[in-house]
N, C-alpha and C positions, 0 to 999 in steps of 0.2 A: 351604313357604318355604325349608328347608332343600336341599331340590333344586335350586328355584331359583338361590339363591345359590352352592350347587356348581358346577351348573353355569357360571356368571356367572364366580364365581373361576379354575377351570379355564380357562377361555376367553381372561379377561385374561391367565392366567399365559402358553400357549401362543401368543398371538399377541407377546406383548413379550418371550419368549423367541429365537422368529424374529427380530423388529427387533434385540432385542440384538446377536444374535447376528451379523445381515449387516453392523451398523454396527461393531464390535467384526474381524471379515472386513477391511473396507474402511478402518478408520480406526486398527487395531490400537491402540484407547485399550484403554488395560488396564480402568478401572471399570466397560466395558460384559462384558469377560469375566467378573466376579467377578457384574456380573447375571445373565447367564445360569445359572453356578451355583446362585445362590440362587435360580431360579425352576426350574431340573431339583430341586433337592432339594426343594423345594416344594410341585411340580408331584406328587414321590414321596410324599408329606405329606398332599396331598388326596386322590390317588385309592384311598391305605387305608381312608378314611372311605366311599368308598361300602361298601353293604352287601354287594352282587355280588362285587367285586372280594375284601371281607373275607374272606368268606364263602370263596372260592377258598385265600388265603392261610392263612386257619385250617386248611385241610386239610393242607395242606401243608407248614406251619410250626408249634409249639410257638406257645401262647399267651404264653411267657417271650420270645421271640424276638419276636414281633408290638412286644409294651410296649418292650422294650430299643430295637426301631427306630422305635418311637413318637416318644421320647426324645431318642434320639441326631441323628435327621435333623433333626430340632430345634436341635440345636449347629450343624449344617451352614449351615443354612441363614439362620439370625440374623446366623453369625460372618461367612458371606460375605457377605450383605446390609451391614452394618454396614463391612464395608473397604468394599465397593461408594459406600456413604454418603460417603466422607472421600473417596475418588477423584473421588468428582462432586462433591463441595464444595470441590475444591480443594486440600485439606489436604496433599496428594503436595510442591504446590509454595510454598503460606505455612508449614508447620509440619514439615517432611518430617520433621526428625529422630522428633518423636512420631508422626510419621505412620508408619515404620520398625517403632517400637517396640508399637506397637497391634496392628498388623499380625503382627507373630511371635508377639505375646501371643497372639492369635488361633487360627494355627496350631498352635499348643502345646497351645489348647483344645483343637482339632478334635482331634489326636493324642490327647490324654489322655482322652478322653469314648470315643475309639474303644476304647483299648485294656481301659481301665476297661468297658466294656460287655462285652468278648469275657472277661473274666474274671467279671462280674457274672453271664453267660450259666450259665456252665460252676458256680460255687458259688454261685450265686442268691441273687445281691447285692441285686438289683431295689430295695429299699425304702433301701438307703444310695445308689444308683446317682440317684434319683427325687429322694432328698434336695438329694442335690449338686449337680443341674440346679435345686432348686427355691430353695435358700440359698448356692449359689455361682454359676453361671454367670448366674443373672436377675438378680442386683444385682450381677454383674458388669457386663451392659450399661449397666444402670438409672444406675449410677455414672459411665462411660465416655459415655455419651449425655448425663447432666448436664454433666460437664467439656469435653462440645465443644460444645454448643447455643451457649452465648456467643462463642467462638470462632469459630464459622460466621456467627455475625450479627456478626462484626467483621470477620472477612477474605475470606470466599465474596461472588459476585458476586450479583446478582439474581435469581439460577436459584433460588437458597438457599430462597426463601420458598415455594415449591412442592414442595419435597422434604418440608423440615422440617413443611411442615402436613401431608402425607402417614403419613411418621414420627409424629407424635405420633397423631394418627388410630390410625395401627397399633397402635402401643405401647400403647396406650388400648384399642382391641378386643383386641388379644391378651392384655393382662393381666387383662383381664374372664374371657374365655373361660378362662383356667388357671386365675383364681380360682374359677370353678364347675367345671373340671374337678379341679383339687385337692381341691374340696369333696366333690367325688363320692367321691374315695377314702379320704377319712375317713370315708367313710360319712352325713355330713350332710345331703345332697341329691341328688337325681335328676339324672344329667346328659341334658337334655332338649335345650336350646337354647343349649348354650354355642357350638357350633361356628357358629351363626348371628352370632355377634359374629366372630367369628376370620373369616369370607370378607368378614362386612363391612368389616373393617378391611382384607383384601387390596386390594378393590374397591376401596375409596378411596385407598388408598397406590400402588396402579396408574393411577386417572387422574390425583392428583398429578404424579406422575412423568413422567407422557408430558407434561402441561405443562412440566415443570418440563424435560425435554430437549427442549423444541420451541424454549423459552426461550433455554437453553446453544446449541443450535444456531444461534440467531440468535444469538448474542453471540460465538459462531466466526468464525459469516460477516461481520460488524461487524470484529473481529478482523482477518482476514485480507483485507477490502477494506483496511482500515487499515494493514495490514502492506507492500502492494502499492502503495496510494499512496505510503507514506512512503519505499518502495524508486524510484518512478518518481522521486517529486521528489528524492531523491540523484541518481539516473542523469542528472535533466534538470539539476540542479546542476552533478555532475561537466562536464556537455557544456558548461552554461555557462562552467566554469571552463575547458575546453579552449579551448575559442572564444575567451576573452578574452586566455588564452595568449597564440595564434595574433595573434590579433587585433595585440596589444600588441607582437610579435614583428615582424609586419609594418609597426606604424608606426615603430620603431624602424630598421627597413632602410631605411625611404622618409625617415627622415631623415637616416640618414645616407649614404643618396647624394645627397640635396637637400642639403645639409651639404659633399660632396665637389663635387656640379657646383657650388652657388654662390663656395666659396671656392678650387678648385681648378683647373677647365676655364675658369671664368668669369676668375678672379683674372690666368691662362694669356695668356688671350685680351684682357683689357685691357692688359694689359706689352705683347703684340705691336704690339697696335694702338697705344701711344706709343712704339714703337721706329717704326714705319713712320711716325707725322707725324712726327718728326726727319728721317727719311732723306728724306719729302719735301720740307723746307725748304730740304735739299741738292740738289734735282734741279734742273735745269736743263730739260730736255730736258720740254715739254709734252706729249707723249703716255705719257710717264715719269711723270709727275704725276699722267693722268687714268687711268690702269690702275692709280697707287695709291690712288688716292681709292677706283676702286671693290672694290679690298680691302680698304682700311678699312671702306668700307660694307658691304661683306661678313660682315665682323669685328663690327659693331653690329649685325647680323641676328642673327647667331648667338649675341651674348650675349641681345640677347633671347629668344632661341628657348631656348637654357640658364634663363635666369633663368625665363622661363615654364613648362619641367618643371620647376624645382626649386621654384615656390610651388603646382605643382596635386601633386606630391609632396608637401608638409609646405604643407596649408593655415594659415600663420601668419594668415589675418584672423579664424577662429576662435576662437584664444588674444587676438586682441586688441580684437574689436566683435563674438562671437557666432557663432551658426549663421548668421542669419537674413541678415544683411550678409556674410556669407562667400559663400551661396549667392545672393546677389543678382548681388554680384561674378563670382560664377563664371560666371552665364548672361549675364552682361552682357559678358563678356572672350571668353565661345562666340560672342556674335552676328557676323553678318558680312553682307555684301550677299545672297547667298541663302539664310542661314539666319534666322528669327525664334524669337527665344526669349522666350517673353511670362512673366514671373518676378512672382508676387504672394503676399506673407503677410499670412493674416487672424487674427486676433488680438493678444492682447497676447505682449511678447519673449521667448523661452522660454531661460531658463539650465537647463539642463544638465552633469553631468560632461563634461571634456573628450573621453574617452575614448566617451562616448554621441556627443556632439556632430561628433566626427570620422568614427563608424561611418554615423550619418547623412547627411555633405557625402560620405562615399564611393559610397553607395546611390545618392544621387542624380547625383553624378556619370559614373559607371557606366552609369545609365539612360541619362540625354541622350547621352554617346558612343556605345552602343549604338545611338539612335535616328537617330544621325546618320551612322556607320560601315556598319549592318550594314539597315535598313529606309530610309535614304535621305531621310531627314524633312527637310521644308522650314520646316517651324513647329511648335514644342514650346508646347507648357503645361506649368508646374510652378509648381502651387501649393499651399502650405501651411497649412494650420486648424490652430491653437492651440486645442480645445476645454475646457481645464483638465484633463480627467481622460483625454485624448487626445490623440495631436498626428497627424492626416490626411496625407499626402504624395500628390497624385496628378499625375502624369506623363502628358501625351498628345501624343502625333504624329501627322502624317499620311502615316505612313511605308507599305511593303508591308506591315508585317505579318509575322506566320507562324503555324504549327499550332503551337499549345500542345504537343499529340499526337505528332508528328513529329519537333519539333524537339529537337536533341540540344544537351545545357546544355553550354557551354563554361566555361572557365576563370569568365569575367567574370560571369557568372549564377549560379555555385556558389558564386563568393565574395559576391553579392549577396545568397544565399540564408542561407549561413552568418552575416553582418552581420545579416539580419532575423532567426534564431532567438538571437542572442546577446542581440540588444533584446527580446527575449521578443513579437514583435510581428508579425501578419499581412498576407499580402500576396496581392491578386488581380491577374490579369492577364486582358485579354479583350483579345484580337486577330484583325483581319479584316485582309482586303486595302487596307480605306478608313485602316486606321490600330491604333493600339493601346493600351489605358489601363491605366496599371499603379494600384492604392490599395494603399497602406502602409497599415496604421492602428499606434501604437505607443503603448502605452499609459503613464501620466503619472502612477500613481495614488502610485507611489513613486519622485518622482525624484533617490533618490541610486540606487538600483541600477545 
């Protein structure tokens, strides 16, 4: 049995050694360095116990020298194990100050037990050396492992519960095992089968652990998916805020040259045109007359031509009856003898922020020029679904067409593009030669955004 278990212990130690050790390589987390520590000193720990190996080392070494590093790898290997513990529970970054201070306590051990040994060697201390490992530094831990147990189970995450059953496990065979090996050296008992308790508690404290980091590792990667969505949704923020910028910058321009043409070019243009009927009340001369008439009529083209950029500039029917009648307006003022623009909304009227509702009359305005300027369309579709938690846009002509693949985005499609990623909202596009369908879809689920 004892072989067994040797062997067993050894095995686990050297394979989570490796692991330690490449993850500790790759992740330079310090708690898997302090493991591998305390499984080399360990690892030094068990292969004394074989009898071969002893058997080698009694040749070669003082049987004073064997006990002393019986003893001492012993400090080694607890003290490391034990910061090991507070690194993987967290304790580095809920409690660091004590975390600090355990830690030096520790080293301070390790140093004191060293030096204390190399002098116990030399005037053969051994029996106050044994003492002071067995009434100082074990209810050292025993104390130090009380005052954090509670502490773990209030601030360590869920990994916790897989160490700590491990740990106790341990501390539970290990202190069996020194209680009968103690007992041997008082002479009370045979020490037969204490070391069977000691690998069993390694065995169990090792598959704890690999649990309990298989746990941690998930709760990394939870972690850092976490970390990385909540960086994309700033970046998508941030671009939202640019866009809306942008956005907001541009309707400000469009209005105030809708602003300049209508009170300016426009205001220009009607003072001339009532200076020319004056002058022609004064004409005489009827061919004098009929050349200013058709100035004046000239002069009424062009204010409507003015007045008609400066309301598809600054859609004011928007601010004052809606998207839905703004866009109605709008294809109904496109129609002409050889164009058809067939305009229908299905659902109930959708209020929106102004600043949505303008991003929208621009998309779709945008499209139908497009369809009419650059594919040649004779008859447009644009129709709109209110679906409550959606609102549909789809646009079709019987235009040329083009290659998705091919074609290079101008100005007017980059800024269509841009308008759909600020509405947080998707857009297909399938185009052939017979024509082209654009689907918006934008989503409704929160409409103050």
């Amino acid at each position: 049995m004892l072989f067994f278990l040797w062997y067993a212990a050894l095995s686990y130690l050297i394979l989570f050694t490796i692991i330690s050790g490449c993850i500790y390589w790759y992740t330079k987390e310090k708690s898997f360095k302090y493991y591998v520590f305390y499984n080399l000193f360990l690892i030094m720990y068990i292969l004394t116990k074989d009898e071969y190996i002893y058997e080698v080392l009694n040749k070669n070494f003082s049987e004073l020298y064997l006990k002393h590093f019986n003893w001492l790898v012993q400090v080694f290997f607890y003290s490391f194990y034990f910061i090991f513990a507070l690194y993987f529970l967290d304790f580095h970054k809920h409690k660091s100050s004590v975390f600090k201070k355990v830690r030096i306590i520790f080293y301070n051990v390790i140093l004191f037990f060293s030096i204390f040994a190399i002098i116990s060697i030399y005037i053969n201390l051994f029996d106050i050396f044994f003492k002071t490992f067995t009434f100082g530094f074990l209810p050292l831990i025993l104390v130090l492992f009380i005052y954090f147990f509670p502490l773990s189970l209030k601030y360590s995450d869920k990994h916790k519960y897989f160490l700590l059953v491990g740990i106790i496990a341990y501390i539970f065979f290990a202190l069996y095992s020194f209680l009968l090996t103690y007992l041997f050296y008082l002479g009370n008992n045979e020490i037969t089968n204490s070391l069977n308790y000691f690998f069993t508690g390694i065995i169990i404290e090792s598959i704890c652990f690999s649990l309990g980091l298989a746990y941690k590792i998930k709760l990394i990667n939870d972690e850092s998916v976490k970390q990385k969505n909540e960086q994309l949704k700033t970046m998508h923020q941030l671009e939202i805020t640019k866009l809306n910028a942008l956005i907001e910058g541009e309707e400000k321009e469009r209005n105030r040259i809708a602003q300049d043409l209508h009170d300016g070019i426009n205001g220009d243009l009607s003072a001339i045109k009532f200076q020319l009927m004056a002058f022609k009340k004064k004409l005489a001369n009827e061919v004098d007359k009929e050349n200013l008439e058709k100035s004046i009529a000239m002069i009424d083209t062009t204010c409507e031509q003015v007045r008609t950029i400066s309301h598809n500039l600054t859609p004011y029917t928007i601010s004052q009856y809606g998207l839905s009648v703004a866009l109605e307006q709008f294809c109904n003022k496109m129609n002409h003898s050889s164009l058809l623009i067939d305009y229908q909304w299905f659902g109930e009227e959708l209020v929106l922020p102004k600043n949505r509702e303008t991003s929208l009359y621009r998309i779709v305005q945008e499209l139908v020029q497009n369809a009419i300027k650059h594919a040649k369309a004779k008859e447009i579709l644009v129709y709109c679904n209110n679906l409550e938690d959606c609102l549909n846009i789809t646009i079709e002509d019987d235009g040329v067409g083009f290659d998705e693949n091919k074609q290079t985005k101008g100005i007017g499609l980059m800024n269509i593009e841009k308008r759909v990623n600020y509405l947080n909202a998707k857009m297909e596009i399938e185009s052939s030669n017979q024509g082209t369908t654009i689907l918006i879809s934008i989503p409704l689920k929160n409409k103050q955004l």
